[in-house]
C-alpha positions as CSV (number, residue, x, y, z in Angstrom):
1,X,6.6,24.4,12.2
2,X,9.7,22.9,11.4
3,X,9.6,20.6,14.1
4,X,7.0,18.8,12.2
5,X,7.8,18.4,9.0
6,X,8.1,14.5,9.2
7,X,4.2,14.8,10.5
8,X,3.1,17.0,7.6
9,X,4.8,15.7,4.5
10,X,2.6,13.7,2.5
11,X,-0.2,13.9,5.0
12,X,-3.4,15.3,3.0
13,X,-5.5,16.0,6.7
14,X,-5.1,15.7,10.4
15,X,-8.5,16.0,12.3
16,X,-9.6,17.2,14.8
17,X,-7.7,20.5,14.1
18,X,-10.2,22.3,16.7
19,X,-11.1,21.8,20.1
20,X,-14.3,19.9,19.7
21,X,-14.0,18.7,22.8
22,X,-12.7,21.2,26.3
23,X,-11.1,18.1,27.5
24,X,-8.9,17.0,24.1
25,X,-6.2,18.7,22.6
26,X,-6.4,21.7,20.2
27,X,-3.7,19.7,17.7
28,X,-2.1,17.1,17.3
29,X,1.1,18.8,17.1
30,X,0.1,20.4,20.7
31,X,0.0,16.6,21.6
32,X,3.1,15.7,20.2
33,X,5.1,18.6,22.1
34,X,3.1,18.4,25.5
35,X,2.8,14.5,25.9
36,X,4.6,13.0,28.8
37,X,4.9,9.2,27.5
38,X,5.3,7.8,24.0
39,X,1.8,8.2,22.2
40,X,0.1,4.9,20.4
41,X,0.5,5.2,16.9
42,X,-2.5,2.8,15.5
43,X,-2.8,1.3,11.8
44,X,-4.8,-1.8,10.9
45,X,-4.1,-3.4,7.9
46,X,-6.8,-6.9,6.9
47,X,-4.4,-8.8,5.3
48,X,-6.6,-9.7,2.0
49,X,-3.3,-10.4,-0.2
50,X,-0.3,-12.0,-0.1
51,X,1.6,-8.9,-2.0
52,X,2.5,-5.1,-0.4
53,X,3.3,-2.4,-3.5
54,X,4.4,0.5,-2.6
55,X,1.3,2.3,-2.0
56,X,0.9,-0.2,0.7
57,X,4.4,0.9,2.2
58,X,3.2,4.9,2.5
59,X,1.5,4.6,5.9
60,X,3.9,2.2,7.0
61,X,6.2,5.1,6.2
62,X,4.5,7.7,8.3
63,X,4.5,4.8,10.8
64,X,8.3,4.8,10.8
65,X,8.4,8.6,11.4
66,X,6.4,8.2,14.6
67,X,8.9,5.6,15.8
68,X,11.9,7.6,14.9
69,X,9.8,10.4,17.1
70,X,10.1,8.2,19.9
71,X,6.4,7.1,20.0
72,X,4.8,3.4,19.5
73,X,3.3,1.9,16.3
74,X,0.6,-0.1,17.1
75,X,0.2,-2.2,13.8
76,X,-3.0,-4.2,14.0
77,X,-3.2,-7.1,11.9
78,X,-7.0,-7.7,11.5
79,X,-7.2,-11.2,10.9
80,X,-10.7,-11.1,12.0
81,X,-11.7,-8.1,10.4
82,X,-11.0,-9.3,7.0
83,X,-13.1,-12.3,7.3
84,X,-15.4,-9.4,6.3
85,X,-13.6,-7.1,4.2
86,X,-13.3,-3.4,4.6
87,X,-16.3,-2.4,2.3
88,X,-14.6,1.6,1.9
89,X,-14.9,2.2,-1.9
90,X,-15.9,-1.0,-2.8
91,X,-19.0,-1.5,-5.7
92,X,-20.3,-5.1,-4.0
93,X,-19.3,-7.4,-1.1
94,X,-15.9,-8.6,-0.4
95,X,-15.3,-12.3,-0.3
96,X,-14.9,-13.3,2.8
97,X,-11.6,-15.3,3.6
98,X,-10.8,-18.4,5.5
99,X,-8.8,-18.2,8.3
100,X,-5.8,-20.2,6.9
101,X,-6.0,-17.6,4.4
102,X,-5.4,-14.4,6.5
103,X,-2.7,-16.2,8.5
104,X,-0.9,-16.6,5.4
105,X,-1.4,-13.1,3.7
106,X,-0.9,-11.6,7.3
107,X,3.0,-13.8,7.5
108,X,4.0,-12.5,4.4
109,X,2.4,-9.1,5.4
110,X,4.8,-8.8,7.9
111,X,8.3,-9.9,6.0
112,X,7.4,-7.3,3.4
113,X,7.4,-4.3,5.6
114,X,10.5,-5.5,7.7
115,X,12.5,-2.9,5.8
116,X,10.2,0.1,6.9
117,X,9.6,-0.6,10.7
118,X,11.8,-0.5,13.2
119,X,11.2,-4.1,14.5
120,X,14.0,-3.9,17.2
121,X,13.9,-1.2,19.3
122,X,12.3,-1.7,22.9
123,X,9.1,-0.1,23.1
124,X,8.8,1.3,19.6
125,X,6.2,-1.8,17.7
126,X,3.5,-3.4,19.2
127,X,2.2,-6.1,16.4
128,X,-1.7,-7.1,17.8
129,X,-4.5,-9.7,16.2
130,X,-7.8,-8.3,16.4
131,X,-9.3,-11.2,17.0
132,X,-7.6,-11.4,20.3
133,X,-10.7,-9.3,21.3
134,X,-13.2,-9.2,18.0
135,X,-13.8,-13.1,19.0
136,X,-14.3,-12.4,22.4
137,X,-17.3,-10.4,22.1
138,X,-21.2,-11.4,23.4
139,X,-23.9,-10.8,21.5
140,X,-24.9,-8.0,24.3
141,X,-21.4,-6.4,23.3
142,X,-22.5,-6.5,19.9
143,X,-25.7,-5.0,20.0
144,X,-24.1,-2.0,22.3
145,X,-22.1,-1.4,19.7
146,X,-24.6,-1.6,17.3
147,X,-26.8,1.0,19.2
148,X,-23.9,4.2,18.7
149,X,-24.6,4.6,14.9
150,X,-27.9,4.7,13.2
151,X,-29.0,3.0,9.7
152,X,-28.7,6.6,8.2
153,X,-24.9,7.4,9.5
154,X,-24.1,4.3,8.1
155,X,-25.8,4.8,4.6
156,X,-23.9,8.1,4.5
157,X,-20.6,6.5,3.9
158,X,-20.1,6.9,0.4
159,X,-19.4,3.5,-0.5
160,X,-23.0,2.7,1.2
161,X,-24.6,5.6,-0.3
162,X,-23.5,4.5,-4.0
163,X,-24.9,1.1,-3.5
164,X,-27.9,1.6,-2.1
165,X,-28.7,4.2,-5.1
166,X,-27.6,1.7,-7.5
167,X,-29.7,-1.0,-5.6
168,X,-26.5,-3.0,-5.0
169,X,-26.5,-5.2,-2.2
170,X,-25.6,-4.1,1.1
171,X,-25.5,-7.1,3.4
172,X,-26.2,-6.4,7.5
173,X,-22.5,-8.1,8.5
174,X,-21.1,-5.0,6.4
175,X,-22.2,-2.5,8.8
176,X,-19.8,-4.2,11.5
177,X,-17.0,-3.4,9.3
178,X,-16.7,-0.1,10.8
179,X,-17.6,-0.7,14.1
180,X,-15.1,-3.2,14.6
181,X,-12.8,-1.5,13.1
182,X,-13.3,1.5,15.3
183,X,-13.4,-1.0,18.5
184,X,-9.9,-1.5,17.5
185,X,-8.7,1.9,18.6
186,X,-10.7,1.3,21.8
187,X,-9.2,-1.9,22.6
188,X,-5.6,-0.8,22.1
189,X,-6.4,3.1,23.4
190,X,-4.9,4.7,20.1
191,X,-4.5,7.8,20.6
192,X,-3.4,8.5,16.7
193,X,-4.9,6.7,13.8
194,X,-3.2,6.1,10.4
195,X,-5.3,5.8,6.8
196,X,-5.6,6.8,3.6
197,X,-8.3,9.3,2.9
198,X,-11.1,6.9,2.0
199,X,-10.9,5.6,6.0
200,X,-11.8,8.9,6.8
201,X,-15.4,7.1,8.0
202,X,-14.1,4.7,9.7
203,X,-11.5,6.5,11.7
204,X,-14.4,8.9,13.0
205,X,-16.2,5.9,13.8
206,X,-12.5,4.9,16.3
207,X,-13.1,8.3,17.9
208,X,-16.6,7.9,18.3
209,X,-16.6,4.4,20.2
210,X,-13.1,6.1,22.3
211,X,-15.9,8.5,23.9
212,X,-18.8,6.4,24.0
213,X,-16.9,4.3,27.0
214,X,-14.8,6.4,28.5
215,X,-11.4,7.0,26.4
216,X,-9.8,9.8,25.0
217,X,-11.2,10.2,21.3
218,X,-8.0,9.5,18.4
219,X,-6.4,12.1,16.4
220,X,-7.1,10.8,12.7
221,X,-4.1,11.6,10.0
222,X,-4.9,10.8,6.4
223,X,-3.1,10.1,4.0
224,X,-2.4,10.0,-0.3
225,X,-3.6,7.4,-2.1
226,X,-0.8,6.8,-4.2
227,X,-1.6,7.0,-8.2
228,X,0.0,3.8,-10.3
229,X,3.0,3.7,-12.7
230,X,-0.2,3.8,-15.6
231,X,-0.3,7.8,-14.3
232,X,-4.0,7.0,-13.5
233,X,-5.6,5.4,-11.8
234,X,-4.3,4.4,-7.9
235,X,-1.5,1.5,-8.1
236,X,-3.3,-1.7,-7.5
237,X,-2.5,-5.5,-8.5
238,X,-5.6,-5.7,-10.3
239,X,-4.5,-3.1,-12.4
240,X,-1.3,-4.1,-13.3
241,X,-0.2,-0.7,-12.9
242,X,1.5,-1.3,-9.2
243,X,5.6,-2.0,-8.3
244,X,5.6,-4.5,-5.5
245,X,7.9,-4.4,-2.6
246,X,9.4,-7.7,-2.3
247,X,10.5,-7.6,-6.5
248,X,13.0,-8.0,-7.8
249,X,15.5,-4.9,-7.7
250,X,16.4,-4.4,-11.1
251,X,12.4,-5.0,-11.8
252,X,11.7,-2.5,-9.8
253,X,14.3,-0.2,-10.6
254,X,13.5,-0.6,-14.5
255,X,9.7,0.4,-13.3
256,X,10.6,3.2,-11.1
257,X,12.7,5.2,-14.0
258,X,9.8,4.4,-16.4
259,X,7.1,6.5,-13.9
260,X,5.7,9.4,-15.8
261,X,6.7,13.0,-15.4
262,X,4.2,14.5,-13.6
263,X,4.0,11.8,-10.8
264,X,7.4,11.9,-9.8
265,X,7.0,14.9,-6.9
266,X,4.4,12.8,-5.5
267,X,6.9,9.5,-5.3
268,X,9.5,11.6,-3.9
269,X,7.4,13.0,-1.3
270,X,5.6,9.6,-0.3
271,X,8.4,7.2,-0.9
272,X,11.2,9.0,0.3
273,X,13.3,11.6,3.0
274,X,14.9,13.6,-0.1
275,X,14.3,17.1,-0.1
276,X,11.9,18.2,-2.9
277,X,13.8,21.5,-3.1
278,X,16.8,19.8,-4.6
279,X,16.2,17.5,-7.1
280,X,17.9,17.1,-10.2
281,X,16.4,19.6,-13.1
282,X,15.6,17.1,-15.8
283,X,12.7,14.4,-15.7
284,X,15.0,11.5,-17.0
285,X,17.5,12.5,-14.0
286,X,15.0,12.5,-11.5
287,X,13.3,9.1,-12.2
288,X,16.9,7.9,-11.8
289,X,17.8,9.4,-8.6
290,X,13.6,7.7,-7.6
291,X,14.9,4.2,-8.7
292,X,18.0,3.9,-7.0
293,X,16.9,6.1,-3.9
294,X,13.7,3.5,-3.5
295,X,15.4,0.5,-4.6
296,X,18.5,1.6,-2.0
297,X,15.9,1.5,0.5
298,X,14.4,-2.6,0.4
299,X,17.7,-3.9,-1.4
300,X,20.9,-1.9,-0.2
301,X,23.3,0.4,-2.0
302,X,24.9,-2.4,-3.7
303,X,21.8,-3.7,-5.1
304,X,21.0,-0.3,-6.4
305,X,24.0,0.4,-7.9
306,X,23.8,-3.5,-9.9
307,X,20.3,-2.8,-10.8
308,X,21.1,1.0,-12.5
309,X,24.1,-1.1,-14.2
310,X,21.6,-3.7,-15.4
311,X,19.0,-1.1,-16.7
312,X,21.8,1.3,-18.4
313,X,23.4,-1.6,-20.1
314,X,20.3,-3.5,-21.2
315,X,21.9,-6.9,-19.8
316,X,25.3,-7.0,-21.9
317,X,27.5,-6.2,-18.6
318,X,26.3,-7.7,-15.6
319,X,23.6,-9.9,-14.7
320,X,20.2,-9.9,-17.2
321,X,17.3,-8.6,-14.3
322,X,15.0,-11.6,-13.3
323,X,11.5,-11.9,-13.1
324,X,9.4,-14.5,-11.3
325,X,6.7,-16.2,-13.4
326,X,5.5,-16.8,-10.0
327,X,3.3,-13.5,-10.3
328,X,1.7,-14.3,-13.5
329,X,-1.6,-16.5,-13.6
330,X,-1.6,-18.4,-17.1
331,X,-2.2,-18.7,-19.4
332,X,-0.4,-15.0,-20.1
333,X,-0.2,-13.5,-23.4
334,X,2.6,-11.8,-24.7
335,X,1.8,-8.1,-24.0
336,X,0.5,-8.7,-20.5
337,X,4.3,-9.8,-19.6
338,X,5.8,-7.0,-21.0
339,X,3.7,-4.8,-19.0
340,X,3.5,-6.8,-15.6
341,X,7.3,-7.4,-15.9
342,X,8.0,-3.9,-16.1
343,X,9.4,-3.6,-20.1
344,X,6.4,-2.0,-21.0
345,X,3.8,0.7,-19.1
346,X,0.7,-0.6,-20.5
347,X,-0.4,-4.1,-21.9
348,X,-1.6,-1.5,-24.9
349,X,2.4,-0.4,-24.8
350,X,3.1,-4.3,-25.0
351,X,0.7,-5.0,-27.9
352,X,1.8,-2.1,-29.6
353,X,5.7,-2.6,-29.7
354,X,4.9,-6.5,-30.6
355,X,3.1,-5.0,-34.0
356,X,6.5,-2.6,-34.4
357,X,8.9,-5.6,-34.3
358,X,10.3,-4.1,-31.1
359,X,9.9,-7.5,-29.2
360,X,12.0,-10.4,-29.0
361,X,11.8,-13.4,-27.4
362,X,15.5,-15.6,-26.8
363,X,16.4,-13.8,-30.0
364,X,13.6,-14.3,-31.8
365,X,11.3,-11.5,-32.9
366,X,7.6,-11.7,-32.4
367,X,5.1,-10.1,-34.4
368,X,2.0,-12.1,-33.3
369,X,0.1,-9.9,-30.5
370,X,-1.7,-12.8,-29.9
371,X,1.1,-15.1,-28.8
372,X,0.2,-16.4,-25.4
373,X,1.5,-19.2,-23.3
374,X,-0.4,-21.9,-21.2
375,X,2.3,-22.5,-18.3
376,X,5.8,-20.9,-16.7
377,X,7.8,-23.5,-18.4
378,X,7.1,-22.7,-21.8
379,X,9.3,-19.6,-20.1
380,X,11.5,-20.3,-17.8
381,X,15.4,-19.3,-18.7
382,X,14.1,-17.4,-21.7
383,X,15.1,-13.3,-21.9
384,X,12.6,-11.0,-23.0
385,X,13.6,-8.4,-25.0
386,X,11.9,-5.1,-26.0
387,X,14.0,-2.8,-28.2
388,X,18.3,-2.8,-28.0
389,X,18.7,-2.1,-24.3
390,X,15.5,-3.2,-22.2
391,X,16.0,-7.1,-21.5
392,X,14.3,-9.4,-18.4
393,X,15.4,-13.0,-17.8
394,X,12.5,-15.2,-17.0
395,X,12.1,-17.5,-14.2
396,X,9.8,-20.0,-12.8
């Protein structure tokens, strides 16, 4: 229906889709056109990290789109939760964070996504701490909630499964995880929850606890995990392969026209409201239209527009794009930078263009792929240039 095309694009599942239950609703979409009050949009988020990319900004897109619906986003900040750490697709534990910590990541969280939400409208964002009831919880609220999954539900999620076949530890505060994350939906009385498809556990688990005292079980809506600008593997900081939301916009543009071919339908439909139906014809022209469409969004027009002048004249009108040192841990070598600064899609790229002479640094051409550098000031001020027309201005 076209009613619901904001609910459908980019959404891989909704479930239930059936009527599992005589007293829930057949749909969600049923929900949506029969409800009588805004419904409670619910996504947690365990502020682990200081940074969002923009696969972090894709359910905070869908978010938006149940806002602009008229309906409430109920955007849980689990500052207790990630004391733990979701364990969903990880190989070993998490380390567990310090409070002062997850206050921090959770701050800067929430001035990253600013942009996205609609933070001013009456009625339309609800931002909750999960400790405000996690903490609060006996040890005889515990153990009820222990007693609604068994040892073998739990070893069938597939994170579990994998290490307990690999004999990877699997300690007893892990199992929590997804209790407590599913108490979540009770506690707020979610009646939509928002992941990515490897929370598809954990967001049965929400519905699950929603029944076992007395609540109308959640609609669950999955979504994409998006794949990084290394055409790969999924964007992550680890991976150097990710375009982080609070960069700088000519950084970001320069990494958003370099995205490769056959990803580009998917960044459209996850990182933007253009119609797929009408984009331009050629590749080069599309990653264009994605740089200044996304950068338009976080920066402004005018931004966009200074960041697209920037990247077609390679620095020689109008300001040389910045990038913060901050980001980097040193000592860097060379052919990390280019990658993680955007000139470059792979530290393999980086090395690879240093042995071609395509690199300079302030001028000065460097054919060592071993030159590194133990600190930002060695750096700062310095423009890094790879080829005639890609050039970044580094900055402390």
């Amino acid at each position: 229906m076209e009613q619901f095309d904001w609910l459908h694009r980019g959404t891989v599942e909704i479930f239930p889709q059936g009527d599992d239950n005589h007293k829930e609703s057949a749909s969600l979409e049923k929900l949506l056109e029969t409800t009588d009050r805004p419904l409670r949009i619910k996504f947690g988020i365990d502020p682990t990290g200081a940074d969002v990319h923009l696969g972090h900004s894709i359910p905070m897109r869908k978010l938006r789109a149940f806002q602009d619906a008229g309906h409430t986003a109920v955007l849980i900040i689990g500052d207790f939760t990630a004391r733990i750490g979701d364990p969903s697709g990880k190989s070993e534990t998490r380390r567990q964070l310090t409070q002062e910590e997850v206050n921090q990541n959770a701050k800067s969280y929430l001035e990253q996504v600013r942009p996205i939400l609609d933070f001013d409208t009456p009625g339309r964002l609800e931002v909750r701490y999960n400790s405000e009831w996690l903490e609060k919880l006996d040890l005889g609220q515990i153990l009820e909630l222990l007693s609604t999954m068994t040892v073998g539900q739990m070893l069938a999620k597939e994170g579990f499964a994998e290490r307990y076949k690999k004999e990877n530890p699997i300690f007893i505060h892990e199992f929590l995880y997804p209790l407590m994350q599913g108490y979540d939906s009770v506690a707020v009385s979610s009646d939509v929850e928002l992941g990515a498809t490897d929370q598809k556990f954990n967001i049965a688990v929400g519905r699950d606890l929603q029944r076992h005292f007395g609540l109308k079980p959640q609609f669950g809506l999955l979504l994409p995990i998006l794949v990084g600008t290394d055409g790969i593997q999924k964007m992550s900081k680890s991976l150097n392969n990710y375009i982080a939301v609070k960069e700088h916009p000519s950084q970001k543009y320069q990494k958003l026209q370099g995205v490769p071919d056959e990803l580009l339908s998917q960044y459209f439909e996850l990182l933007t409201e253009l119609s797929l139906d009408n984009l331009p014809e050629t590749p080069r022209d599309r990653q264009k239209l994605l740089a200044s469409e996304v950068v338009t969004q976080y920066h402004g027009l005018q931004a966009a527009k200074e960041a697209e002048l920037a990247a077609t004249s390679g620095g020689k009108t109008g300001e040389v794009p910045e990038y913060s040192l901050a980001q980097v841990e040193f000592p860097a070598k060379l052919f990390y930078l280019l990658n993680v600064s955007g000139l470059c899609k792979s530290s393999g790229e980086g090395r690879r263009k240093i042995q071609e002479g395509g690199v300079r640094l302030d001028g000065e051409k460097v054919t060592d792929t071993d030159t590194s550098f133990n600190n930002p000031t060695q750096l700062q001020g310095k423009v890094l240039q790879l080829g005639k027309n890609k050039f970044i201005k580094l900055v402390e």
